[in-house]
C-alpha positions in Angstrom: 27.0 -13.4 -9.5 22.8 -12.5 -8.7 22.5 -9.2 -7.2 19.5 -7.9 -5.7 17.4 -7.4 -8.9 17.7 -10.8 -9.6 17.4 -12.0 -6.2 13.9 -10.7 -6.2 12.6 -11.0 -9.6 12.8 -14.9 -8.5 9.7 -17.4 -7.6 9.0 -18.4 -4.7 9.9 -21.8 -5.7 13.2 -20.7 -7.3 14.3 -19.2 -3.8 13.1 -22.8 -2.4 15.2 -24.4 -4.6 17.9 -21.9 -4.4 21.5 -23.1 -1.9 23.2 -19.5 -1.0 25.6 -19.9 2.0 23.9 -20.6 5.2 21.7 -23.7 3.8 21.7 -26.8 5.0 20.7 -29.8 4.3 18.0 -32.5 6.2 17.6 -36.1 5.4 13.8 -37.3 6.5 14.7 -41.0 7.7 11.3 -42.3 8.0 10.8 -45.9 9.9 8.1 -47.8 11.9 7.6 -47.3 15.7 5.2 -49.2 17.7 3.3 -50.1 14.5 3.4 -46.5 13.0 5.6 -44.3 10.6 8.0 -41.7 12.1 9.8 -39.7 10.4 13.6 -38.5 11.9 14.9 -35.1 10.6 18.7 -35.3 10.8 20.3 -32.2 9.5 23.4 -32.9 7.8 26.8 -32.5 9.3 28.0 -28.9 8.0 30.6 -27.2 7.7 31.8 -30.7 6.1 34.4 -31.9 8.8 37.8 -33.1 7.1 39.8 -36.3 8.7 42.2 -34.0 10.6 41.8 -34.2 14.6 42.9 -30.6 14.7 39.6 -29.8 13.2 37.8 -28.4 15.6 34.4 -30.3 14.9 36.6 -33.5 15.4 37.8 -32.7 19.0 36.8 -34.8 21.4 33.4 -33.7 23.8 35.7 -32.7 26.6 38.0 -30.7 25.0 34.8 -29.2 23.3 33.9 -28.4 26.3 36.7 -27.7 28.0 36.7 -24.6 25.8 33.1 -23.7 25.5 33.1 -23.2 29.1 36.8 -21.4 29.5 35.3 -18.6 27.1 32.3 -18.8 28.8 33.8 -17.7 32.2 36.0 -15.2 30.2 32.4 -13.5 29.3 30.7 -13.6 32.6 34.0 -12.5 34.4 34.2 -9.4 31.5 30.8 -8.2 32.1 31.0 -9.2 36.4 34.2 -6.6 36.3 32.0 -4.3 34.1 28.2 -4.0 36.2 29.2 -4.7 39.2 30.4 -0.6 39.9 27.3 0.4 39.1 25.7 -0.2 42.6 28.3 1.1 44.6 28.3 4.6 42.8 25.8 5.6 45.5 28.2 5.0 47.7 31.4 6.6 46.0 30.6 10.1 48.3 30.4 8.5 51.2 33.4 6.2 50.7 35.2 9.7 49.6 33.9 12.5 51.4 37.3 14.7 50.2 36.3 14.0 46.6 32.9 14.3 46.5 31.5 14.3 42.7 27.7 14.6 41.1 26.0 11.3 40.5 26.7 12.1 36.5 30.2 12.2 36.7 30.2 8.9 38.5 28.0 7.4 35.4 31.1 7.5 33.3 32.8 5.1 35.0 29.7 2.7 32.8 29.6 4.8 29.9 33.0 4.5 28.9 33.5 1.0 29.8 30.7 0.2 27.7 32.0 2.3 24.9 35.5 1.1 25.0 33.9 -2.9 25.2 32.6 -2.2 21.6 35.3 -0.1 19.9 37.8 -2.3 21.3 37.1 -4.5 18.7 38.0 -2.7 15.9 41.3 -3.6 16.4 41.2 -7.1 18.2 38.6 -8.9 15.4 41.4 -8.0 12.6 44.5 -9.0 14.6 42.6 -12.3 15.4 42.4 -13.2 11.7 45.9 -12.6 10.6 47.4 -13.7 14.0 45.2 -16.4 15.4 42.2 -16.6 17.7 43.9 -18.1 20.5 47.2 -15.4 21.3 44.4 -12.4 21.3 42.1 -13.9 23.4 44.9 -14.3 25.8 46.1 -11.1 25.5 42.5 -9.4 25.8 42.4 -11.6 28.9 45.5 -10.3 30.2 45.1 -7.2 29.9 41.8 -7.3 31.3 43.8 -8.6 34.9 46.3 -6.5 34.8 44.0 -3.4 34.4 41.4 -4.9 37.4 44.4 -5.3 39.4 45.9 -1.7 39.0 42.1 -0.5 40.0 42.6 -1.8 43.8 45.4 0.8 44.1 43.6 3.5 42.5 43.2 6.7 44.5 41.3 9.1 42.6 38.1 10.0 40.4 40.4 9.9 37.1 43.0 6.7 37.8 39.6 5.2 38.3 38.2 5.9 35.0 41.6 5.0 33.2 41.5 1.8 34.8 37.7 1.5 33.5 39.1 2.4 30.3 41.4 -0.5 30.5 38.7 -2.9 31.6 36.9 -2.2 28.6 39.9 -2.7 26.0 40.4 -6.0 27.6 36.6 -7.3 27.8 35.7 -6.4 24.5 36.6 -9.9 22.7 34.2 -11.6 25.1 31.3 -10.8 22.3 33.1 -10.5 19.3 35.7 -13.8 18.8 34.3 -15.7 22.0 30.9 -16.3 20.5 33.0 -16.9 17.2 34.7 -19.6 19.0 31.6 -21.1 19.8 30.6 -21.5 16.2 33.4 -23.2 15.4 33.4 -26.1 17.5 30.1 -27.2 16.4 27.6 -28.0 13.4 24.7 -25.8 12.2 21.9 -27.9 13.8 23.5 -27.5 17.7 25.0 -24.2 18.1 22.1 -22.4 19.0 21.8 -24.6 22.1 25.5 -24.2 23.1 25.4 -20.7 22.1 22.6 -20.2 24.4 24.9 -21.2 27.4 27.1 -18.6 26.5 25.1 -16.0 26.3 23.6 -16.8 29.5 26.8 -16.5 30.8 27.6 -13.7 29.3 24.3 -11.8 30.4 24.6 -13.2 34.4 27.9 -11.9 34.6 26.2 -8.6 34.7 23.4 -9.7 37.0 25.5 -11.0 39.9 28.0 -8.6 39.4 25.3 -5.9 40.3 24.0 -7.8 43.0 27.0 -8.6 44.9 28.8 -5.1 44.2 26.8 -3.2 46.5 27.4 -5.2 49.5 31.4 -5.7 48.6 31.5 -2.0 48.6 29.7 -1.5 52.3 31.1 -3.8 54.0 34.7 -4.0 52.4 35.3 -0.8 51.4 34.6 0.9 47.6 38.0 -0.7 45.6 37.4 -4.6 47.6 35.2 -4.5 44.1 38.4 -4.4 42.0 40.3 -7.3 44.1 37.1 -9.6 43.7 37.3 -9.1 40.3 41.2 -9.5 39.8 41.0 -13.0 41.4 37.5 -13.6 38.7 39.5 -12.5 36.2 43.0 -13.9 37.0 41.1 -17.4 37.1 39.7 -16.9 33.7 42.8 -16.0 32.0 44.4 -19.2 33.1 41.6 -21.0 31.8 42.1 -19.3 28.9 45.9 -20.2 28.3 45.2 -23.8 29.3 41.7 -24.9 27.9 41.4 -22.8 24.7 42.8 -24.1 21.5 42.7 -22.4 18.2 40.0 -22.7 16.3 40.7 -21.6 13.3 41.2 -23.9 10.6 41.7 -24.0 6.9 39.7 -26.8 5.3 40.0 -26.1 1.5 41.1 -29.0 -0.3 41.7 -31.3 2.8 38.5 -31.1 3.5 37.7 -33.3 0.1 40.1 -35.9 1.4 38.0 -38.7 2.8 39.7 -42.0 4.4 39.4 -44.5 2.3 40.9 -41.7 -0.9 39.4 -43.2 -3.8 40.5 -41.4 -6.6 39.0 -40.4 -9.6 38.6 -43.8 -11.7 38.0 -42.9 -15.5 34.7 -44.2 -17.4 35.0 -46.4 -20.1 34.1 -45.1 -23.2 30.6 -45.1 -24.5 29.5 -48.2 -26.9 29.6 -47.1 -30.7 26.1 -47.1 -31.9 26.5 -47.4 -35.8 22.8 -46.6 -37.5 22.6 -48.1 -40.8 24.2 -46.6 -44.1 20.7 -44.9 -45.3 19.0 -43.3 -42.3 15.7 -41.5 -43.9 15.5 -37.7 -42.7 12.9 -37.9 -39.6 12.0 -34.5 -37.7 11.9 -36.3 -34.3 14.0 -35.9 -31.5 16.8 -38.5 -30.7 17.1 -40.9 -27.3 19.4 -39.6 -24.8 22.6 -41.0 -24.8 23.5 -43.7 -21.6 25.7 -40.4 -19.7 22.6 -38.2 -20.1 19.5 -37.9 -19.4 17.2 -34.6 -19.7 14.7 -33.0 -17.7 11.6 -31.2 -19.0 10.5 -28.7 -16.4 6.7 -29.1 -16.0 6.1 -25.1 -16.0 8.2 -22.5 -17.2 9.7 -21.0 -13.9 13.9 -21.0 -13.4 15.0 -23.8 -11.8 17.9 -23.5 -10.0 21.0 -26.0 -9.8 22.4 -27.6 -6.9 25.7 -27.3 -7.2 28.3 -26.3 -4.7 30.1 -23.0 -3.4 34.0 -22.9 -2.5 32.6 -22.4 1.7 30.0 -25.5 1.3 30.4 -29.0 0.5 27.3 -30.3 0.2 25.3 -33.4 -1.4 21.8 -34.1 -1.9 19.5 -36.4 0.1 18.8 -39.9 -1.7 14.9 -38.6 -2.3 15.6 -35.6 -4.2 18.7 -37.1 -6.7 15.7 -38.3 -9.5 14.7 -34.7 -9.9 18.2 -32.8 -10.5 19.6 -32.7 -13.7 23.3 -34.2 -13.9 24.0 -33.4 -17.9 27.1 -31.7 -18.9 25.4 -28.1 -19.0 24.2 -28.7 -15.8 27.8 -29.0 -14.4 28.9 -25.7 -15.4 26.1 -24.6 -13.8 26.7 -23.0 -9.9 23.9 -22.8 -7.4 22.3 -19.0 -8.2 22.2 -20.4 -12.6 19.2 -21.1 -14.1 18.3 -23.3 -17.4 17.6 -20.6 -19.4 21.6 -19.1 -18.8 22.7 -21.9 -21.0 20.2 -22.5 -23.9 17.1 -24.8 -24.0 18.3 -28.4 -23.5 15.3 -29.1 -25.2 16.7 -28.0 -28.9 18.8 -30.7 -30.3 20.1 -30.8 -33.3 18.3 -33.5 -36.3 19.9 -36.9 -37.0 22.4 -37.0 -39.2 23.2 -39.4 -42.2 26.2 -41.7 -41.7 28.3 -43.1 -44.4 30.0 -46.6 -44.8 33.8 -44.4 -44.4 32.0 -42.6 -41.3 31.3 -46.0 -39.6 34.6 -47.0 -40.4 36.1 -44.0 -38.4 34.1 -44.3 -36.1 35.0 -48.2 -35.1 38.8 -47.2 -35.1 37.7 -44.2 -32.7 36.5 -46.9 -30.2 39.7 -48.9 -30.9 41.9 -46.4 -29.8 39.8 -45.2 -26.8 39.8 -48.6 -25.4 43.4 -48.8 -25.6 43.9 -44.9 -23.8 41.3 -46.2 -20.8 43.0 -49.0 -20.0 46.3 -47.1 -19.8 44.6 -44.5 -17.5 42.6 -47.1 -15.6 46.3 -48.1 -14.3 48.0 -44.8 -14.0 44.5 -44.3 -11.8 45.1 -47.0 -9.4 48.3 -46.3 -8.6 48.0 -42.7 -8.2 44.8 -43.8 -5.6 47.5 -46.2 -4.0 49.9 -43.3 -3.7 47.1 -40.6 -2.3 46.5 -43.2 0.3 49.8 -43.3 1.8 50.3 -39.7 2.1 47.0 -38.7 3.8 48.1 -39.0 7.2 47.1 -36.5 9.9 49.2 -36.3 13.2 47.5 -36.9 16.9 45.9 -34.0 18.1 47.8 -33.9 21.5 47.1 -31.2 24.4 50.6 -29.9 24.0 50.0 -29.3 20.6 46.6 -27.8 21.5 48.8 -24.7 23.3 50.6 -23.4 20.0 50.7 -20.0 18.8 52.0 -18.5 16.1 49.7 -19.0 13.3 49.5 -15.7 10.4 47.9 -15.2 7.4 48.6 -12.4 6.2 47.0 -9.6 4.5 46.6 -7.1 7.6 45.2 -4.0 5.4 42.7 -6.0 4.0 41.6 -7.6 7.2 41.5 -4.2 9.0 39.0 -3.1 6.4 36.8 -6.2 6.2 34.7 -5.5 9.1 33.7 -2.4 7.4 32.4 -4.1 4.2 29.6 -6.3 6.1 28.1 -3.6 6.5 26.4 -4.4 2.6 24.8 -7.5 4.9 21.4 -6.4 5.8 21.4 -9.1 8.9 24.6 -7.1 10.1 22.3 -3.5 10.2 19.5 -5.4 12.1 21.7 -6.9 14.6 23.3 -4.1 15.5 20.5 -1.8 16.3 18.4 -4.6 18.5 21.3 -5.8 20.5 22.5 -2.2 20.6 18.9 -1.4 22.2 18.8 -4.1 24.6 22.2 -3.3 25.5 21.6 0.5 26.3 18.6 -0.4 28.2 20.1 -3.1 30.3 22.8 -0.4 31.5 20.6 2.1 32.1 18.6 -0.1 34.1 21.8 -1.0 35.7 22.9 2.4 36.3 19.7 4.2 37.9 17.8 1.5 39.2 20.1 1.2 42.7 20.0 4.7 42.7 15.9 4.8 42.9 16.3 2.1 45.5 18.6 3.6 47.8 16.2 6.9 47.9 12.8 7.1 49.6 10.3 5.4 50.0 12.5 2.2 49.4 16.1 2.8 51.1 17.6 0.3 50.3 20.8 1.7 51.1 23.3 -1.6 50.4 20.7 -3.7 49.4 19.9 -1.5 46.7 21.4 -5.0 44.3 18.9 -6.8 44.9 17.2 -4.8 42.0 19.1 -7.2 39.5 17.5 -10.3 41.0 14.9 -10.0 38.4 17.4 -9.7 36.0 18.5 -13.4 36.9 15.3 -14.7 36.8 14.9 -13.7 33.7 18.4 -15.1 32.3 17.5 -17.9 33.4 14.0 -18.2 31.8 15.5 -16.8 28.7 18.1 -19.6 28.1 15.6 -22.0 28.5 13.4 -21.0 26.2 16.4 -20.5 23.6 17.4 -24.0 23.9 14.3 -25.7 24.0 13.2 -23.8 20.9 16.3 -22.4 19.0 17.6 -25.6 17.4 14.1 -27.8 17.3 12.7 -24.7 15.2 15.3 -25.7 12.9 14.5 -29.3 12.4 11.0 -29.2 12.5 11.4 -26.2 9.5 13.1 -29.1 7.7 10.6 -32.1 8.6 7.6 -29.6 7.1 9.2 -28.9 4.0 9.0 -30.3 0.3 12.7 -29.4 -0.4 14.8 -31.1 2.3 16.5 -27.7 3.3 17.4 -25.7 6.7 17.3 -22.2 6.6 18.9 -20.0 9.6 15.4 -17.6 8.7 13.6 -20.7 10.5 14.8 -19.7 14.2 14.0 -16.2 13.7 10.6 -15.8 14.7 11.2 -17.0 18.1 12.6 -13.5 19.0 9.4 -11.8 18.3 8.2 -12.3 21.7 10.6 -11.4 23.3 11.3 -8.3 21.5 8.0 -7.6 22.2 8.3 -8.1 26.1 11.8 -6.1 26.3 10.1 -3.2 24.6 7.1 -3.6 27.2 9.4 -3.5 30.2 11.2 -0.4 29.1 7.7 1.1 29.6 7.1 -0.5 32.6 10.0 0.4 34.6 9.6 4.3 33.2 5.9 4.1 35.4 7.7 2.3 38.2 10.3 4.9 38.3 8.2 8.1 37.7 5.4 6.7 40.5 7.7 5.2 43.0 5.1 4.0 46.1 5.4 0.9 48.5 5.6 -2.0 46.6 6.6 -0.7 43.1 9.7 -2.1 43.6 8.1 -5.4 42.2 7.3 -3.2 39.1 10.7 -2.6 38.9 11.9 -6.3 39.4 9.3 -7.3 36.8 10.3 -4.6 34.0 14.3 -5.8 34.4 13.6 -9.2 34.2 11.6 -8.7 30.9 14.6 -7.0 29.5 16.9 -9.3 30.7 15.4 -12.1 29.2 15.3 -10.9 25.8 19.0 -9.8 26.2 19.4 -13.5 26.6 17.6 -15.0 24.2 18.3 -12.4 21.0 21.6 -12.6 20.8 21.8 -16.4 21.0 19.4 -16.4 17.8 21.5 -13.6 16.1 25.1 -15.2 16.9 24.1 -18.4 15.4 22.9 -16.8 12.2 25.3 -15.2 11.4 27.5 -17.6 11.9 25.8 -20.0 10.0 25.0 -17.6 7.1 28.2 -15.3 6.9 30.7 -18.4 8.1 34.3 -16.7 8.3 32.7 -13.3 8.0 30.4 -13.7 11.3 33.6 -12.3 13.3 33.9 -9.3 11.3 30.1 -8.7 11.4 30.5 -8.8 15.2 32.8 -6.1 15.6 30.1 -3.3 13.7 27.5 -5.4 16.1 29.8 -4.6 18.9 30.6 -0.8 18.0 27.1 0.1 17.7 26.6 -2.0 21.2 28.9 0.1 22.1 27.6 3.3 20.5 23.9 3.0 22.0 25.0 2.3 25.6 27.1 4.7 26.0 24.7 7.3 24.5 21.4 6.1 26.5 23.6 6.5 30.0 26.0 10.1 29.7 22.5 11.3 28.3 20.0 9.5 29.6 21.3 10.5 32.9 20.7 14.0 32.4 17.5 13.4 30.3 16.0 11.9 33.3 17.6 14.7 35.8 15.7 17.2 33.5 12.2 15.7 32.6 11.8 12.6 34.9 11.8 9.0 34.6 9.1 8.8 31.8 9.5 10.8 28.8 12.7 9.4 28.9 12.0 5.7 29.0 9.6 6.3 26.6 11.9 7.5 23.9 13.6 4.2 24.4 10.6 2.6 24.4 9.6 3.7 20.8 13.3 3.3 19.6 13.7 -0.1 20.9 9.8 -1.0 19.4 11.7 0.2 15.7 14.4 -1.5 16.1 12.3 -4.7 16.9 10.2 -4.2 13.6 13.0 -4.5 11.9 12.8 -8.7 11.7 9.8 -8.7 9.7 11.5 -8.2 6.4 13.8 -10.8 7.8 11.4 -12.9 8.2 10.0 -13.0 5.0 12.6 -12.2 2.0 16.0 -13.1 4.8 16.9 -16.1 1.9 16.2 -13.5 -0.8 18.9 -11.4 0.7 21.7 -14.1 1.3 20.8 -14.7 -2.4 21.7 -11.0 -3.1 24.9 -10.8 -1.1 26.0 -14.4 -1.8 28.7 -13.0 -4.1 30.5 -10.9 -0.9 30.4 -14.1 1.3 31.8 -16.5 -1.5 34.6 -13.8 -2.3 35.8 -13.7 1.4 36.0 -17.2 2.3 
């Protein structure tokens, strides 16, 4: 298979032409409205749904949703349990005058949470794929309850962070095989709007949990935080065992049965042509026979087939069939093989002579070739007849919707998977942004109701309110992701010549608000170093600018790589979800004492300029991101 020399010594229009995984296909429908031509992008259905209810992009919309929003409440009840401790730190010495601790201790009780929710997955992703999505979900979610329960009898600075510990462990499959969950249930062209409702979730949960975890600690006392969140949590894992199916499904070769099953019918043969006895010799180049025709490419550049890969079942809009080749050589051909791989179609060999014996031969030839299709023709018919009875799916009921027990096997290999995306650029680049956003979210989270409960603002328990702006801007951030992530991709489509969607289409959306999550860093570094009257607004401002990136990146990033890894997307999540990990936890045990030492701005100025690197890394995305599914097509196909 192409590698990366290959993948850029290409054309430009040989990567247009080119299908690695993660293209789909659009079908322009054009027609007349109100006395002028519009023309309808439809992108087509993919992954290519089989006739089995139990597929999960055959459920019904209420089951669909149903689940969407059970793992959505799982998320924003993971990430309420996580944030909302962070505003009642403040309050931990007062609560506790006998155990008194530095505010730096106390931001452990984040930093390993945060740490745990990423490395957590390095053992749930793997366990997911051999045993099944839907008994570790439930487990993650159990554990998560039982661990938030225990923390209302907790009586000390280290059961505390155990039970933090805990939390963690059981919160980390909310970003890894949640959002994978997502994917599943829906086609290419509409999971950027659904996935933009889970991320929104998923962000909020740490917005209200900030604001409403100051006042449960003042006015109920320090642990009432931990029985909010059991009875959050306890809800969610009963949604959980009742609304969340499994979603993983195996469509391999049922996913070419199609109701009516036709099967293959055999072609009768090909008239005999017999030339006369004495054809002269002649140096020009014979017709095409009736089951070929050939193609002469106007200029010299590769042109690459259409064909198909074992994770995409695709075919080609009605518009574009009179410019593909169908010849034998072509159908050898897969979808990164040019022309040139297989000899010059052009270069046929010179007409022959034909004798009276040859003609003879060649009459009993068609003889006995009638004689063998007709023979298959009715083998063929009855074998279709057959194929027709036995394709026959079961209901799809809601008590079959609660099984467990799935495996498949291979638990080495699937431990070690997760390690191997890292050969997918896309994998690199999504880790380090949604790391960064990540780190400066809970640092944000973790000193801003400390700068509020100190002069001149004294806040004291109202110190919460500083995630306010946060909301605001989840809010404005999943609008703008669904208005923009999914039409992006269509309207790609309608401008091209080559009736294609690429997942590369949505991504420059996230430039601005990379841009405006870098600029709030900043912001809130000026707000925090020069605190005055009404800087709090500063600081409002500068969280909602982060907040609304943190919303809006991830739902980009989720859908492509879902759409251009398929069954590898999960295992890319969990090195997304280490390094998410990774970053926090780093940016908060030191940031803490970075900004003890030198202030608020030097050090939200460092994460200003590593936040700005890690956002210039979608340009070369942007530009050569098909060029590098091309190039690591080979690792997608081989793990499907």
């Amino acid at each position: 298979m192409p590698g990366w020399k290959y993948a850029f010594s290409l054309s430009r229009e040989s990567v247009k032409a080119a299908t690695p995984p993660g293209t789909g296909l659009a079908e322009h429908n054009g027609s007349q409205h109100n006395g002028r031509y519009v023309d309808r992008v439809c992108v087509a259905k993919f992954p290519t749904p089989t006739t089995d209810p139990a597929d999960p992009l055959n459920w019904a919309r209420w089951r669909k949703m149903a689940c969407l929003l059970s793992v959505s409440l799982y998320a924003f009840v993971c990430n309420f349990a996580s944030a909302s401790l962070a505003p009642a730190l403040p309050l931990w010495n007062l609560s506790f005058p006998g155990h008194k601790r530095p505010f730096d201790d106390l931001t452990q009780f984040i930093a390993f949470n945060v740490l745990l929710l990423g490395l957590g997955n390095i053992f749930w992703v793997p366990l997911a794929n051999v045993f099944g999505r839907r008994p570790v979900v439930i487990l993650s979610a159990m554990i998560l309850f039982i661990a938030t329960t225990c923390g209302g009898f907790a009586s000390d600075f280290d059961n505390v962070l155990a039970v933090r510990i805990f939390q963690g462990i059981g919160s980390s499959v909310s970003e890894t095989i949640a959002p994978t969950i997502v994917g599943d249930m829906f086609f290419i062209h509409e999971r950027a709007g659904w996935m933009a409702l889970f991320t929104a979730s998923l962000a909020s949960g740490s917005v209200l949990g900030g604001i409403s975890g100051g006042y449960i600690a003042a006015r109920l006392g320090w642990f009432a935080i931990f029985h909010v969140s059991a009875a959050l949590t306890g809800t969610a894992f009963l949604c959980v065992v009742f609304l969340v199916p499994e979603t993983i499904y195996e469509r391999g070769s049922s996913a070419c049965l199609v109701v009516p099953v036709v099967a293959r019918q055999p072609q009768p043969p090909p008239p005999v042509v017999v030339p006369p006895p004495h054809v002269p010799p002649t140096n020009s180049i014979p017709p095409a026979p009736r089951n070929m025709r050939y193609h002469y490419p106007r200029s010299r550049a590769p042109c690459l087939s259409l064909g198909t890969l074992p994770s995409m079942h695709m075919t080609l809009p009605s518009r574009f069939l009179g410019s593909v080749r169908v010849d034998q050589h072509e159908l050898d051909l897969t979808w990164y093989q040019t022309s040139s791989s297989v000899g010059d179609l052009s270069d046929h060999p010179p007409p022959r002579r034909w004798s009276v014996k040859q003609q003879q031969q060649q009459q009993q030839q068609q003889r006995r070739s009638t004689v063998r299709y007709s023979s298959r023709r009715n083998t063929a018919v009855a074998a279709n007849a057959a194929v027709q009875q036995i394709v026959c799916h079961p209901p799809f009921t809601y008590p079959r919707s609660l099984r467990c027990g799935m495996y498949r096997g291979d638990v080495f290999y699937q431990f070690f998977k997760p390690w191997c995306t890292l050969r997918l650029p896309a994998t690199w680049i999504v880790m380090l942004q949604y790391g960064g956003l990540v780190g400066g979210v809970a640092v944000i989270s973790t000193v801003g109701p400390k700068i509020l409960s100190l002069p001149p603002y004294d806040w004291g328990a109202d110190s919460g309110l500083l995630f306010v702006g946060a909301l605001l801007g989840i809010i404005f951030g999943c609008i703008y992701s669904t208005l923009l992530a999914d039409q992006r991709l269509t309207e790609f489509a309608k401008r091209q010549d080559h009736g294609f969607a690429e997942p590369e289409s949505r991504i420059p959306i996230m430039l601005p608000s990379l841009a405006i999550a870098t600029g709030g860093l900043l912001v809130f570094g000026f707000c925090a170093e020069y605190p005055g009257k009404y800087r709090w607004i500063g600081l409002e401002f500068a969280y909602a600018m982060v907040a609304f990136a943190l919303t809006q990146v991830p739902t980009v990033w989720f859908s492509y790589l879902i759409d251009s890894y398929a069954q590898l997307a999960s295992d890319c999540f969990v090195m997304v979800c280490i390094l998410r990990g990774i970053i926090p936890f780093a940016w908060t045990f030191f940031g803490s004492q970075w900004i003890q030492h030198d202030g608020y701005l030097i050090p939200f100025g460092g994460f200003t300029v590593m936040m700005g690197l890690f956002a210039l890394l979608i340009v070369p995305l942007i530009w050569t991101g098909k060029r590098m599914r091309v190039a690591t097509a080979r690792y997608v196909v081989h793990n499907q």
